[in-house]
C-alpha positions as CSV (number, residue, x, y, z in Angstrom):
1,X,0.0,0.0,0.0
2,X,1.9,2.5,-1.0
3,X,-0.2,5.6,-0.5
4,X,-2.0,6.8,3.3
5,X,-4.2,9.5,3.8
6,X,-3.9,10.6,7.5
7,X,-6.5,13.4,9.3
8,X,-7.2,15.4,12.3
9,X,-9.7,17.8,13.3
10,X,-8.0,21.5,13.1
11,X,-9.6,21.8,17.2
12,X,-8.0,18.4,17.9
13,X,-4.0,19.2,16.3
14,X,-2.8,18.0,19.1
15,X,-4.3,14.3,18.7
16,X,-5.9,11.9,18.1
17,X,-4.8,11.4,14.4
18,X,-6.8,8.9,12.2
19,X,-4.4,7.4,9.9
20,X,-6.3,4.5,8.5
21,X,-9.5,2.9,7.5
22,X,-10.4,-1.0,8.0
23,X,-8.3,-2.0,5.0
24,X,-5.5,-0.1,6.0
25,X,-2.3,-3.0,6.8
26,X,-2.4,-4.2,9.9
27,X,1.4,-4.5,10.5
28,X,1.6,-0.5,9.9
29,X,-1.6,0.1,12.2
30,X,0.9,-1.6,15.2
31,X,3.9,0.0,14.2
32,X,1.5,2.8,14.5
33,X,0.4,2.1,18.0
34,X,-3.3,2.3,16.4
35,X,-6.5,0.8,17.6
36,X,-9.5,0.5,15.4
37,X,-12.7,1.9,16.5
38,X,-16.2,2.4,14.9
39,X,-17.9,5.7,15.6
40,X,-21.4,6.0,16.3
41,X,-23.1,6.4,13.0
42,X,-20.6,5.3,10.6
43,X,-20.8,2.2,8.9
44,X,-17.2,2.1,8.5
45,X,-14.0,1.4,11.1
46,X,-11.2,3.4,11.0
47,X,-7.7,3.6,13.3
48,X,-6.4,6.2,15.7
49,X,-3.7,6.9,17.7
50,X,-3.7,9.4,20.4
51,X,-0.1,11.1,19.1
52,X,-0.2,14.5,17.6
53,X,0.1,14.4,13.9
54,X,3.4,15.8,13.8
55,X,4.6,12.6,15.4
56,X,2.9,10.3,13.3
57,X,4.5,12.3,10.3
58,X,8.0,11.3,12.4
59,X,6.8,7.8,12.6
60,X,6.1,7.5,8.8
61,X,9.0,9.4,7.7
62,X,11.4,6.6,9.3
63,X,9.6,3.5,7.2
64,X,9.9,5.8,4.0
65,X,6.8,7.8,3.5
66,X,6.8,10.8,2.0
67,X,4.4,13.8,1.7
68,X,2.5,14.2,-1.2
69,X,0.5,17.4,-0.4
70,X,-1.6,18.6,2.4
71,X,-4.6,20.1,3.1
72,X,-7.9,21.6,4.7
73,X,-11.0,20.6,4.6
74,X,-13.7,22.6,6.2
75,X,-12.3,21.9,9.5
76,X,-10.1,18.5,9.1
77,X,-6.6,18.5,8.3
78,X,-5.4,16.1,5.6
79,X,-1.9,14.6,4.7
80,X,-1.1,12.5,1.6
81,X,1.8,10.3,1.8
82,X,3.4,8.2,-0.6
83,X,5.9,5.5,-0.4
84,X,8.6,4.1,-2.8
């Protein structure tokens, strides 16, 4: 899987920081430290980790993710990343 979107809420930048959905690898959710969690309304799962964005981008940086681009929407933060 070479690219992952992670997310945060611009009120929340200090964590948590969704950086996967329930398809995402598992092996990169535990590297991670994510847990998967299904919120009330969504028919969909996605993973979390309590860490601040910036240190997730730390994280990812060290297995050889790069940023693609990065932006805001409405009131979430976005990251693409991309990895060789």
């Amino acid at each position: 899987m070479p690219y992952l979107l992670i997310s945060t809420q611009i009120r929340l930048e200090a964590g948590p920081t969704m950086v996967g959905d329930e398809n995402s690898d598992p092996n990169l959710m535990d590297f991670l430290g994510a847990r998967k969690r299904n919120m009330l309304g969504n028919n969909f799962c996605e993973y979390y980790v309590n860490d601040a964005p910036r240190v997730v981008l730390d994280k990812l940086e060290q297995l050889g993710y790069r940023v693609v681009s990065m932006t805001g929407v409405g009131q979430t933060l976005v990251w693409c990343l991309h990895r060789e």
